[in-house]
ZAVOVEX-900220 format. One record per atom (N, C-alpha, C): x, y, z. Coordinates in steps of 0.02 Angstrom, whole numbers, padded with zeros to 5 digits, always signed. Last residue first. Example, Ala and Ser with C-alpha at 12.3 -4.5 7.8 and 13.67 -1.06 7.14 Angstrom:
<sites>
+00642-00112+00354+00684-00053+00357+00645+00002+00394+00660-00284+00390+00615-00225+00390+00660-00165+00390
</sites>
This chain:
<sites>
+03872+04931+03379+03831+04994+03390+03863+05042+03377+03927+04799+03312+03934+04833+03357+03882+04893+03327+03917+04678+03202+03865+04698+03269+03886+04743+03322+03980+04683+03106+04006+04635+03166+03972+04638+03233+03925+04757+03038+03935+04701+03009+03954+04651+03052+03958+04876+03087+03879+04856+03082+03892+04777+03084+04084+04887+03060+04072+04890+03142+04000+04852+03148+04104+04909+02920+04125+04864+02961+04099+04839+03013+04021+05035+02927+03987+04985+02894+04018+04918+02904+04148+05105+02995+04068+05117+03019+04024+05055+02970+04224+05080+02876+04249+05059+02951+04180+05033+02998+04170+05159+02777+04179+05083+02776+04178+05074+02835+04202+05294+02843+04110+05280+02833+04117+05208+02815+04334+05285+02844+04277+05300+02911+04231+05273+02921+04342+05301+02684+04376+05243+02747+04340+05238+02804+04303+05440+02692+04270+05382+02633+04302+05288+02693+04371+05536+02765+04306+05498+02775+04272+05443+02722+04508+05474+02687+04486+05455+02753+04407+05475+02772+04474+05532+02555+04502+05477+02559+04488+05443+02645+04457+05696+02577+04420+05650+02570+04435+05557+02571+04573+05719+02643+04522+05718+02688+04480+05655+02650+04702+05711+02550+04685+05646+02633+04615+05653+02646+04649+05786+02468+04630+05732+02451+04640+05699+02504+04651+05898+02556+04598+05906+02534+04564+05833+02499+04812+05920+02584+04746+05899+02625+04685+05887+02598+04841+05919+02446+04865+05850+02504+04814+05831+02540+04813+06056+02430+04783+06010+02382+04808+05932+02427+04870+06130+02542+04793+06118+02533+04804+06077+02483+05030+06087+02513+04994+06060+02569+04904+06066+02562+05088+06018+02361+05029+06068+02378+05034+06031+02425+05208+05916+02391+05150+05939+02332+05128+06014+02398+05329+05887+02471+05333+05877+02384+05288+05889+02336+05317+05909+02589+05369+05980+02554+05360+05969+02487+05234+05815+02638+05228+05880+02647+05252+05909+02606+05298+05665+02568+05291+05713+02632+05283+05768+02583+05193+05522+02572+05203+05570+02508+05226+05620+02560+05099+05415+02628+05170+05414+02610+05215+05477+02597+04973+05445+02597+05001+05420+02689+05077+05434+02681+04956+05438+02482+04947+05511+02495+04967+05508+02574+05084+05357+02413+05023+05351+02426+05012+05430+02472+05218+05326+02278+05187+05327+02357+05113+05347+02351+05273+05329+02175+05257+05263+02195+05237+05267+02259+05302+05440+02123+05355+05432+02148+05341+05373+02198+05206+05446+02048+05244+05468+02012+05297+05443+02049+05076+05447+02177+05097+05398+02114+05167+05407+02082+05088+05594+02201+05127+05549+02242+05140+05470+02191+05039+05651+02090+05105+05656+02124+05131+05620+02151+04913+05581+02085+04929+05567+02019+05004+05598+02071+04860+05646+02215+04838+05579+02204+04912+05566+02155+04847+05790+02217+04906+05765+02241+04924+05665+02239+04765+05804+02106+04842+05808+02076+04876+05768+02130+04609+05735+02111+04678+05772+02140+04740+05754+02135+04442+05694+02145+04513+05684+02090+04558+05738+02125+04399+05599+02296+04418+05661+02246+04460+05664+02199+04275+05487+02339+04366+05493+02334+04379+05543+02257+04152+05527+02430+04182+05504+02381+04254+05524+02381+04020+05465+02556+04094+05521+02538+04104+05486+02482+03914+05395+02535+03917+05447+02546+03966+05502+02522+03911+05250+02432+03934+05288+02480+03932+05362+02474+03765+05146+02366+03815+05217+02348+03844+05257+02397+03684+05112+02443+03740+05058+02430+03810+05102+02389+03593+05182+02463+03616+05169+02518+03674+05148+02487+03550+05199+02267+03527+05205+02356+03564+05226+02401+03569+05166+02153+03570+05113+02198+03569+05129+02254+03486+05247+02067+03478+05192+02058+03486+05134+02119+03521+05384+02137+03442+05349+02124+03439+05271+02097+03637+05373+02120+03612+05395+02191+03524+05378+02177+03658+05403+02000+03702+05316+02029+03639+05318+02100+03604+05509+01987+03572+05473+01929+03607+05409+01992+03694+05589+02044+03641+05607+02076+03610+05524+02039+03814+05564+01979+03811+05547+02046+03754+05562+02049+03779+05642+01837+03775+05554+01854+03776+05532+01922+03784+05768+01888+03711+05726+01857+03727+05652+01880+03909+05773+01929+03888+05778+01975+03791+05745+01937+03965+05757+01802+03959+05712+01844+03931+05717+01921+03903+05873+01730+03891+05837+01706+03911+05750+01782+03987+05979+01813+03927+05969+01805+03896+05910+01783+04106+05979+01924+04110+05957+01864+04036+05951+01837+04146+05999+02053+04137+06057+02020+04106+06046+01935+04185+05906+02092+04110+05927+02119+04088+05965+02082+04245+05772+02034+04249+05854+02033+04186+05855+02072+04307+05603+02074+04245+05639+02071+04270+05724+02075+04384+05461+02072+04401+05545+02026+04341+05585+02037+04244+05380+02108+04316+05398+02117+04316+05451+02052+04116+05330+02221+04136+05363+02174+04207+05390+02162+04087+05163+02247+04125+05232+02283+04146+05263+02208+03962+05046+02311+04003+05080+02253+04022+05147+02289+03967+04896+02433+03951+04977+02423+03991+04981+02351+03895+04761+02504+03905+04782+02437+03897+04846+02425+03908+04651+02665+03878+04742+02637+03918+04734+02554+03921+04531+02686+03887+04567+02729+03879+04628+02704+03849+04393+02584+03898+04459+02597+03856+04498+02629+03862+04220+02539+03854+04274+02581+03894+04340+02595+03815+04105+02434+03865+04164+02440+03832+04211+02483+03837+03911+02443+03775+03989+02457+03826+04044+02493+03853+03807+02298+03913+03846+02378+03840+03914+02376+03792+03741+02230+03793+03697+02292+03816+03753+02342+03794+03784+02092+03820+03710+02116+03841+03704+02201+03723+03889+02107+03692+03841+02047+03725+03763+02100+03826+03976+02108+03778+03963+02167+03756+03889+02162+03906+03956+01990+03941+03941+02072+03879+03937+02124+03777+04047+01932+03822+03975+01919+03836+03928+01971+03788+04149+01972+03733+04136+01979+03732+04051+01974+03913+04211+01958+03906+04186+02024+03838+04155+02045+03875+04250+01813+03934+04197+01837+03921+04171+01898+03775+04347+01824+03757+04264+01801+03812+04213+01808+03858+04446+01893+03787+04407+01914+03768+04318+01889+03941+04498+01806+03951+04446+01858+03907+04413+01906+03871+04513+01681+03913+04449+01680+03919+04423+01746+03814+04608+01740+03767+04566+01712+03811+04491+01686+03904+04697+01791+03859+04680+01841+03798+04631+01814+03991+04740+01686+03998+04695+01727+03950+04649+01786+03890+04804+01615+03900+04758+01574+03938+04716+01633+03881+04911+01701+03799+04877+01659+03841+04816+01666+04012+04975+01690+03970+04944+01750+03909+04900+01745+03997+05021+01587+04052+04977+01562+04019+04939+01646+03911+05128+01601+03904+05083+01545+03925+04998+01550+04002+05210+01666+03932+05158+01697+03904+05108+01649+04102+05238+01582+04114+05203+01650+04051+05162+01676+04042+05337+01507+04063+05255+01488+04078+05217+01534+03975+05421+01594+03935+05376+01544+03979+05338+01538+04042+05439+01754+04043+05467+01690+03998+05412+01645+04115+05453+01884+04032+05471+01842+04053+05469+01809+04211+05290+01909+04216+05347+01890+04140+05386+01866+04182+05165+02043+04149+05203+01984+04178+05259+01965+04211+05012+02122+04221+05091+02117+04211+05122+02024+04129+04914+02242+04148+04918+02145+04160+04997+02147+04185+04787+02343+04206+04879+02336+04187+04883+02255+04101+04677+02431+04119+04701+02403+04117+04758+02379+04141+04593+02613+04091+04622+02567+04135+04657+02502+04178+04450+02608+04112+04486+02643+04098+04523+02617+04246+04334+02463+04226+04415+02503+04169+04400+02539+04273+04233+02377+04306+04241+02448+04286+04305+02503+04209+04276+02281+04171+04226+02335+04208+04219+02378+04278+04400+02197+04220+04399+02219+04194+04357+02264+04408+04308+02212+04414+04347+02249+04341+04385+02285+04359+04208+02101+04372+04171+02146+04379+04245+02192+04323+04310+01983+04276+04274+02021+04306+04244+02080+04466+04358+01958+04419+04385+02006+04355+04391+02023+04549+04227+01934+04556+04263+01979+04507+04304+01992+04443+04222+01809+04446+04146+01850+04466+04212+01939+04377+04385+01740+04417+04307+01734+04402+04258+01819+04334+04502+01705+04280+04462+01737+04325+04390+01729+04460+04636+01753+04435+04576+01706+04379+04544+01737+04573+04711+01814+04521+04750+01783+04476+04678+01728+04617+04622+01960+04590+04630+01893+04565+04656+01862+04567+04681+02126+04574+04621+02090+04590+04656+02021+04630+04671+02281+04662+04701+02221+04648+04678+02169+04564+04662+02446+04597+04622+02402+04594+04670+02332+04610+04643+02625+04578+04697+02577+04616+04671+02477+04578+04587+02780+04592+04563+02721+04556+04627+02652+04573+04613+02957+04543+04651+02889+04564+04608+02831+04612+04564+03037+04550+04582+03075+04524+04604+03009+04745+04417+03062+04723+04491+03018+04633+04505+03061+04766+04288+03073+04822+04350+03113+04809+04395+03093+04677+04196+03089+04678+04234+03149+04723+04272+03150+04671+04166+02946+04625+04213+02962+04639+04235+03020+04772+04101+02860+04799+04156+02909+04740+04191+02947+04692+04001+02815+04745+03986+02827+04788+04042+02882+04590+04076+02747+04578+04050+02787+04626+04026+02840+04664+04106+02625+04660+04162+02677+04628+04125+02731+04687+03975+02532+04711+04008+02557+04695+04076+02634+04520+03966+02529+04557+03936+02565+04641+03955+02598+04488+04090+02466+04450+04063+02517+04511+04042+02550+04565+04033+02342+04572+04092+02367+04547+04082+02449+04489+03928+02304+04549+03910+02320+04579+03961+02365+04373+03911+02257+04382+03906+02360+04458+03908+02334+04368+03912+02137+04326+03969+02165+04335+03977+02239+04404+03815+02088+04473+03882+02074+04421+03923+02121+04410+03678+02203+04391+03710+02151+04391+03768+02130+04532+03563+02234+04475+03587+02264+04465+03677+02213+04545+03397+02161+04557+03451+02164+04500+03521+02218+04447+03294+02138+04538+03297+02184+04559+03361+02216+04361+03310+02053+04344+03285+02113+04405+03300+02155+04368+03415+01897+04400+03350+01937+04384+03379+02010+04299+03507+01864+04262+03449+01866+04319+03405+01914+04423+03598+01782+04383+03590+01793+04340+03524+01789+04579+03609+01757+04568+03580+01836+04486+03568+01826+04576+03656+01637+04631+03594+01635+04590+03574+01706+04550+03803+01667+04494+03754+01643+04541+03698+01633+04660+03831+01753+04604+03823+01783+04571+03764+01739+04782+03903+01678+04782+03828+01715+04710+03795+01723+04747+04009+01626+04758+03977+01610+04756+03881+01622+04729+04087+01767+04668+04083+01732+04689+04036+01644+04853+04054+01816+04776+04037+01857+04742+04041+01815+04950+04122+01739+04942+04057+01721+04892+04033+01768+04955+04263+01805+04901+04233+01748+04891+04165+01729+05065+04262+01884+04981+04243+01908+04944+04207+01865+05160+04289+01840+05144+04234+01831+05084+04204+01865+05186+04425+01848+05157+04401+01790+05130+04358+01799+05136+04437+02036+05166+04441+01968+05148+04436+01934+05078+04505+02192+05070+04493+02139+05119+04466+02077+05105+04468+02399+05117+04502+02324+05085+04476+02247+05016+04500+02511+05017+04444+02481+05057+04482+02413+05070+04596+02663+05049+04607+02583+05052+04533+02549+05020+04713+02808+05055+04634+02774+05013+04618+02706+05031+04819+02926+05002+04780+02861+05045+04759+02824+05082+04863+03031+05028+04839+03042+04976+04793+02960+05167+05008+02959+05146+04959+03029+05091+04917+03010+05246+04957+02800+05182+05016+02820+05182+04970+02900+05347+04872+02737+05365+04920+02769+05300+04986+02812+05257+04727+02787+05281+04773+02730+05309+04830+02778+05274+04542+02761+05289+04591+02817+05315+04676+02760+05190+04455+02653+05256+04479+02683+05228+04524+02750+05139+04284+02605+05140+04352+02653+05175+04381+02659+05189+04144+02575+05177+04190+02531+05181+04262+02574+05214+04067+02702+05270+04086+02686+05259+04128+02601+05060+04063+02738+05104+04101+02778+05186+04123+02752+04993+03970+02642+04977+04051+02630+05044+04088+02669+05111+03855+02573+05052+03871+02649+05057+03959+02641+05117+03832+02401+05147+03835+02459+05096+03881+02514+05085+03684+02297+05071+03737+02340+05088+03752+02369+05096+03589+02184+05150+03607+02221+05136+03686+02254+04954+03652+02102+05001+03578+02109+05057+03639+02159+04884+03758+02055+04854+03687+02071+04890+03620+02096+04878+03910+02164+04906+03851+02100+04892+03789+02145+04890+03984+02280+04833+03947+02257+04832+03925+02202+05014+04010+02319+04969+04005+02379+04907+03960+02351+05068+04068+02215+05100+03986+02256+05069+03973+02295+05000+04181+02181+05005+04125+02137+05031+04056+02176+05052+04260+02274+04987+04232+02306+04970+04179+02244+05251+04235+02258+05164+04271+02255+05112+04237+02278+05396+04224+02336+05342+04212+02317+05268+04241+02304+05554+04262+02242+05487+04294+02310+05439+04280+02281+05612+04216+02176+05655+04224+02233+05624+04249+02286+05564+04210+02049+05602+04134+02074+05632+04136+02150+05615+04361+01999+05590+04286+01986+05624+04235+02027+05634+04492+02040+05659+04418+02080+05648+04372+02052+05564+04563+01949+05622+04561+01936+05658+04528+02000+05427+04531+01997+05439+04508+01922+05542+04528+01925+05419+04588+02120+05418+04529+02115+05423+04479+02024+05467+04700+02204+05480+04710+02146+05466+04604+02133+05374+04796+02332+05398+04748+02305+05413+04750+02205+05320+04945+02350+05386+04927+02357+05432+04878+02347+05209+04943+02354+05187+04927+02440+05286+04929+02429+05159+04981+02214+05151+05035+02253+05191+05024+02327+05201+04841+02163+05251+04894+02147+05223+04941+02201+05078+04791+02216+05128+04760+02253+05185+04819+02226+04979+04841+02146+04966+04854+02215+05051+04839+02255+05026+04800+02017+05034+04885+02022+05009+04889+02098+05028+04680+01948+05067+04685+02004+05067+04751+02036+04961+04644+01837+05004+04665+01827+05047+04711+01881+04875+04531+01894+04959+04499+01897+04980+04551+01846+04800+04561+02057+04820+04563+01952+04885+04571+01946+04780+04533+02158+04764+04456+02125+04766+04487+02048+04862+04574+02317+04846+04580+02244+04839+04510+02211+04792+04589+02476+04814+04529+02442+04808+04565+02358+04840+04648+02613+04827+04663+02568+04834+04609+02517+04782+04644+02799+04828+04584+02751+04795+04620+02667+04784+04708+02950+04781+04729+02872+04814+04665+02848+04752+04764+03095+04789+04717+03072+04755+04693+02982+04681+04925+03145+04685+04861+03117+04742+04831+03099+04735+05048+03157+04751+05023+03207+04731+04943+03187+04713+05134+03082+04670+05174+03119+04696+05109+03163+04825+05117+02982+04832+05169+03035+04803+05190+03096+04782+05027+02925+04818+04972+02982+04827+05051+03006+04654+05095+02872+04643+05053+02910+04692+05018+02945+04754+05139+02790+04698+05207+02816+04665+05161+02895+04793+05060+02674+04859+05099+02729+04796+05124+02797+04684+05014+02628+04719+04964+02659+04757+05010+02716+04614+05117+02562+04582+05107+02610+04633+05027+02668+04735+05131+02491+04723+05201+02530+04675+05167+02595+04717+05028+02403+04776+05031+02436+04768+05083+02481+04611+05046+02338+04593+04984+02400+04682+04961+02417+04619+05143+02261+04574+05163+02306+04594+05092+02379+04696+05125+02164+04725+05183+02220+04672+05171+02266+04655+05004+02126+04708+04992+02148+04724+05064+02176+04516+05091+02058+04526+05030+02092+04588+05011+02144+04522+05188+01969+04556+05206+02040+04540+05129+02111+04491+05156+01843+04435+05176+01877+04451+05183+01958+04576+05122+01744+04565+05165+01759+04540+05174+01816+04480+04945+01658+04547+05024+01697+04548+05079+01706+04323+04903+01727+04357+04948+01665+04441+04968+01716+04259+04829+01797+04272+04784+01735+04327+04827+01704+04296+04809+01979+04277+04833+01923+04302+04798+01873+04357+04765+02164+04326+04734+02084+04302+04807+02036+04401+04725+02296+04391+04779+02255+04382+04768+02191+04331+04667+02440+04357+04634+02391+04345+04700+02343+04394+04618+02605+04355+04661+02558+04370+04637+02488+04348+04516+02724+04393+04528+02679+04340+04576+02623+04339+04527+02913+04309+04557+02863+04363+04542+02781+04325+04354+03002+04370+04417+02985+04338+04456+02900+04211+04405+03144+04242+04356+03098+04274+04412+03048+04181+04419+03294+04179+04435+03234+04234+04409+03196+04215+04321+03436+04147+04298+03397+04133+04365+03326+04317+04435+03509+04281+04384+03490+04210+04357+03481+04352+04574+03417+04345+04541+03452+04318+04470+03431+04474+04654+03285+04406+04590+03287+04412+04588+03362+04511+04816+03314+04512+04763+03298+04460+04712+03317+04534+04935+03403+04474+04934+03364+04456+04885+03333+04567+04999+03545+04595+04940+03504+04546+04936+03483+04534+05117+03606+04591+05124+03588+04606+05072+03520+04384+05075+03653+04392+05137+03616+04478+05137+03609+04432+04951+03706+04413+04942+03623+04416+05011+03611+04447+04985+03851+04496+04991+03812+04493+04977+03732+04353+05086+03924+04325+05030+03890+04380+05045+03840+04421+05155+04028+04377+05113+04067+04355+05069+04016+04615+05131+04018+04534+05166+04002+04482+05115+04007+04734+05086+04040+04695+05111+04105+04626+05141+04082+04734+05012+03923+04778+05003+03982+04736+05021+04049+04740+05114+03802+04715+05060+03852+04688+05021+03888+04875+05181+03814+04796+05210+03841+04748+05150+03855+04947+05076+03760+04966+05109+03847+04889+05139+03867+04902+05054+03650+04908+05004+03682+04886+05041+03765+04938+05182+03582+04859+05135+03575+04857+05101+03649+05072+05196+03574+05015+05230+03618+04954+05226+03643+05107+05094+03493+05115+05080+03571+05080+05127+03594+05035+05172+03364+05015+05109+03388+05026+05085+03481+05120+05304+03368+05040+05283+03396+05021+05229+03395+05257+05203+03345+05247+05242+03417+05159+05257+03405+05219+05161+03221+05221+05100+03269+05222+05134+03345+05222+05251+03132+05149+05237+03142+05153+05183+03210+05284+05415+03226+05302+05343+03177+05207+05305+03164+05303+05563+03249+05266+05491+03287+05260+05462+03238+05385+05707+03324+05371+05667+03250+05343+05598+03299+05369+05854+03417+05376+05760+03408+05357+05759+03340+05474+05992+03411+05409+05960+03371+05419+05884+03363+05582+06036+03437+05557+06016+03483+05472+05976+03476+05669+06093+03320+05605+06133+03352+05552+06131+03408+05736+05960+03291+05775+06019+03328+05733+06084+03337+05603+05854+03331+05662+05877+03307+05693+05942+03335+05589+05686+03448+05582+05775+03443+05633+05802+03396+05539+05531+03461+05576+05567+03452+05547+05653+03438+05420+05521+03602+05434+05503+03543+05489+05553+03532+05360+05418+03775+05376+05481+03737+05409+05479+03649+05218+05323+03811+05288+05334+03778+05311+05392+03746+05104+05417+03934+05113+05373+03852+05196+05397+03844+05133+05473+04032+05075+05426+04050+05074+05357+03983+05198+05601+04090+05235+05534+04084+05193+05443+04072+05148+05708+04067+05119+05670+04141+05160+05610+04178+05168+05745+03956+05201+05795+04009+05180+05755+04076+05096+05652+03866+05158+05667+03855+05198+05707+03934+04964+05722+03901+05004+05641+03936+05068+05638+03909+04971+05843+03861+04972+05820+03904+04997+05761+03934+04983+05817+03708+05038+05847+03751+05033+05834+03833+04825+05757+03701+04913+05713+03682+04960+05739+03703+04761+05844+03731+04766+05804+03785+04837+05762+03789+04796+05935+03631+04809+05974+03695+04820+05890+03754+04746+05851+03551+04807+05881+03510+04832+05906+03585+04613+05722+03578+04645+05815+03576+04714+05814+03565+04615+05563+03514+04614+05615+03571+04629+05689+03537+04619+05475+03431+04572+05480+03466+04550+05513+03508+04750+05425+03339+04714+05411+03418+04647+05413+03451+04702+05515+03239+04729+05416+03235+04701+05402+03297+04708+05647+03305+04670+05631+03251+04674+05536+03256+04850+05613+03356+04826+05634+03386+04745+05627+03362+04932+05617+03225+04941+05568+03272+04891+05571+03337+04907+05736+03166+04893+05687+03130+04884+05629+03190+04947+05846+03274+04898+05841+03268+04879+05787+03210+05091+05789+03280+05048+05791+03346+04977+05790+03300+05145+05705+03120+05129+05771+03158+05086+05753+03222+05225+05545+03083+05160+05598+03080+05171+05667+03120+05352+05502+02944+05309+05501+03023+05232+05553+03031+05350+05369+02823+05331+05461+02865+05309+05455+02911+05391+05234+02792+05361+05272+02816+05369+05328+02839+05511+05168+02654+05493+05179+02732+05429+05235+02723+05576+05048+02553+05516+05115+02573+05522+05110+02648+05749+05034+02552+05694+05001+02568+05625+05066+02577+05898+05007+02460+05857+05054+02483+05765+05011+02494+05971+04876+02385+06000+04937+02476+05932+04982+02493+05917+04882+02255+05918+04825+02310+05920+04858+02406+05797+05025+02242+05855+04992+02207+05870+04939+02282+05693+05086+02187+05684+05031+02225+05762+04987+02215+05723+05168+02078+05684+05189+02130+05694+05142+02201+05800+05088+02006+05827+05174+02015+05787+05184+02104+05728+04981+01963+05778+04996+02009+05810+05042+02034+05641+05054+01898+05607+05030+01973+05664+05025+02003+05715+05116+01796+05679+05161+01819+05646+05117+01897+05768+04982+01731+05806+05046+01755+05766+05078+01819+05621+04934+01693+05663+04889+01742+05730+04934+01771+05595+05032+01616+05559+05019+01657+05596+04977+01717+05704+04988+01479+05687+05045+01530+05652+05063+01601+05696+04858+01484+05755+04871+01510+05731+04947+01551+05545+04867+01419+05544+04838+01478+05601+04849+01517+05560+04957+01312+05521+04977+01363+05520+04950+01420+05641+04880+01229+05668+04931+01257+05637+04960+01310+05568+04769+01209+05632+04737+01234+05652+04820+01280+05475+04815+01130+05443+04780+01219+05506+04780+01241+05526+04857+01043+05499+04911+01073+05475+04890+01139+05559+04766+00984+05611+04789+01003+05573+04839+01032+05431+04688+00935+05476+04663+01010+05544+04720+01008+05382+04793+00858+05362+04785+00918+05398+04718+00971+05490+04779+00766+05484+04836+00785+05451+04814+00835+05458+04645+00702+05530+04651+00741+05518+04700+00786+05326+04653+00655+05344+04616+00721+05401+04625+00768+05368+04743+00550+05323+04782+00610+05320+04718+00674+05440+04712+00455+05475+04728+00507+05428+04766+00553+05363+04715+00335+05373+04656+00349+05404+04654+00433+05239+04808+00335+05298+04840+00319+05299+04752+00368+05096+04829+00224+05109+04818+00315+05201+04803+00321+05080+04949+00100+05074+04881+00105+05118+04897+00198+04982+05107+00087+05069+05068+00096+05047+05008+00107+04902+05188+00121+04893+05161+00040+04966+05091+00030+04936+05247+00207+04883+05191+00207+04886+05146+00168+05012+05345+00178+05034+05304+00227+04975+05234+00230+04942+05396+00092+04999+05375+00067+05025+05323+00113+04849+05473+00152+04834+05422+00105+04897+05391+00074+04928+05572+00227+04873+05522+00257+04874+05445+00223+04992+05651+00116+05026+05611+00174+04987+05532+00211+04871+05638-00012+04926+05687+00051+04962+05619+00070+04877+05647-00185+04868+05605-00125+04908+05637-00067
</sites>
């Protein structure tokens, strides 16, 4: 008998419960080391500044024109390092926004935000499987949009919190001391969406945070179902964000790798929705199977009275090689099934993606000196025209030309 069969052949060793709580006990102290290491109380994320020609790109203008008004005295000047090279924060191109303007003949080409009579866009990012760059993707398209100058509200609704660890919050090791979007929409002793929200260290975007204790929503729920009193797990969300709708132009939401309570209620709070796809066979597979549960779920909720409206439903291909044969078949194969609704650009696999992760930042975040500058650039690019081409399906949505 080898090794193999010996180990099998063994009766279940009475100390395999102990072993796995001492292995949660050690993994969690560890982990809880390692965020505080990172995120320790005194130290706060901050933002990178940008380059003339990044800041300049945001704006809207030439790299030559931006020095110019700089030399005219026309836009706020910015700090300079000892090369004389401005650095620009995201909040100095924001006041730059402003000042241009000011005197331009159609000042929306500066301010890109809701006017009046558009209503506020919430996105909603959904899939069934992990993995599938869900939470990198509708945190890239969150930062990408308060850069291009929107007012951003990020809301995570999986309570294993990985949008809210990325934004720098640590809300499982406050317990009790920062509220989640769980207090916003639990069934008893609620608190007003506004004192859930934070203020994040990125300009211009503001984060609903996540915890464990989300999950008790999809616990709690069937206890709430049918009662009349109550208003029903599917508006609760809704309702919440309704509550802040005039201080955001965007709402971008984080759901669950699950078909549960939280991310049906995030599916009907949406205009429109993000399903992001890895090519690959199991991934689409695993797409079949969501798009037939969540059909007949919301087929339900229709069933009883609420009529679901969305202004656009796109899939985005993530981790995509080009180089990769076999998924470039399946992109062609997604591209015949669903058309139009399959975005154009896709979001590239790239090391510098999985780097910056490592050190809990985002490819907006991540400076220069710590990966590959072509491999950086190559995933900003794609990542921002993939954002662009939303923005542009935004704009439709609100009737602009």
């Amino acid at each position: 008998m080898d090794e193999v069969d010996t180990i099998i052949g063994q009766p279940p060793s009475d100390n395999i419960f102990a072993d796995l709580c001492q292995d949660d006990e050690r993994l969690r102290q560890s982990l809880e080391k390692h965020m505080r290491n990172v995120f320790a109380p005194e130290v706060r994320k901050e933002m990178r500044t940008f380059s003339a020609s990044e800041a300049a790109a945001l704006i809207g203008v030439t790299v030559s024109n931006l020095r110019k008004l700089h030399h005219d005295g026309k836009i706020p000047d910015v700090e300079q390092d000892r090369r004389g090279y401005r650095n620009y924060s995201a909040a100095d191109i924001d006041a730059i926004r402003v000042t241009l303007a000011r005197s331009a003949r159609d000042p929306l080409q500066y301010l890109p935000g809701r006017r009046p009579g558009e209503h506020l866009q919430v996105l909603t990012f959904s899939t069934f499987k992990g993995g599938s760059a869900k939470t990198t993707s509708s945190i890239h398209t969150a930062q990408r949009l308060a850069l291009k100058g929107y007012r951003v509200l990020s809301i995570d609704m999986d309570p294993q919190g990985s949008l809210t660890t990325m934004m720098g919050l640590m809300t499982d090791l406050e317990l009790g001391e920062m509220p989640t979007i769980y207090d916003a929409i639990k069934y008893q002793d609620q608190l007003p969406m506004r004192e859930v929200v934070r203020k994040s260290y990125f300009h211009k975007l503001d984060i609903a945070p996540a915890g464990l204790i989300l999950s008790e929503f999809e616990t709690e729920t069937p206890r709430y179902m049918g009662r009349q009193d109550v208003v029903p797990f599917y508006l609760r969300l809704r309702a919440a964000i309704d509550q802040v709708a005039d201080d955001y132009d965007i709402v971008v939401i984080d759901c669950p790798p699950q078909l549960g309570y939280l991310t049906l209620s995030s599916l009907i709070a949406a205009t429109g929705l993000m399903i992001t796809i890895i090519p690959n066979m199991l991934d689409v597979a695993s797409l079949s199977q969501y798009l037939s549960m969540a059909t007949s779920v919301l087929q339900v909720v229709s069933n009883h009275g609420f009529q679901l409206r969305y202004d656009f439903q796109r899939y985005l291909l993530c981790r995509y090689e080009p180089s990769d044969a076999p998924q470039a078949q399946m992109s062609g194969f997604l591209r015949y099934v669903f058309g139009t609704r399959l975005m154009t650009e896709v979001f590239l696999k790239s090391t510098a993606v999985s780097d910056a992760g490592l050190r809990q930042m985002t490819l907006y975040e991540i400076s220069r000196a710590e990966v590959n500058k072509q491999t950086l650039d190559r995933a900003l690019d794609s990542i921002n025209q993939v954002v662009d081409e939303l923005e542009r399906t935004i704009h439709k949505a609100w009737g602009r030309s």
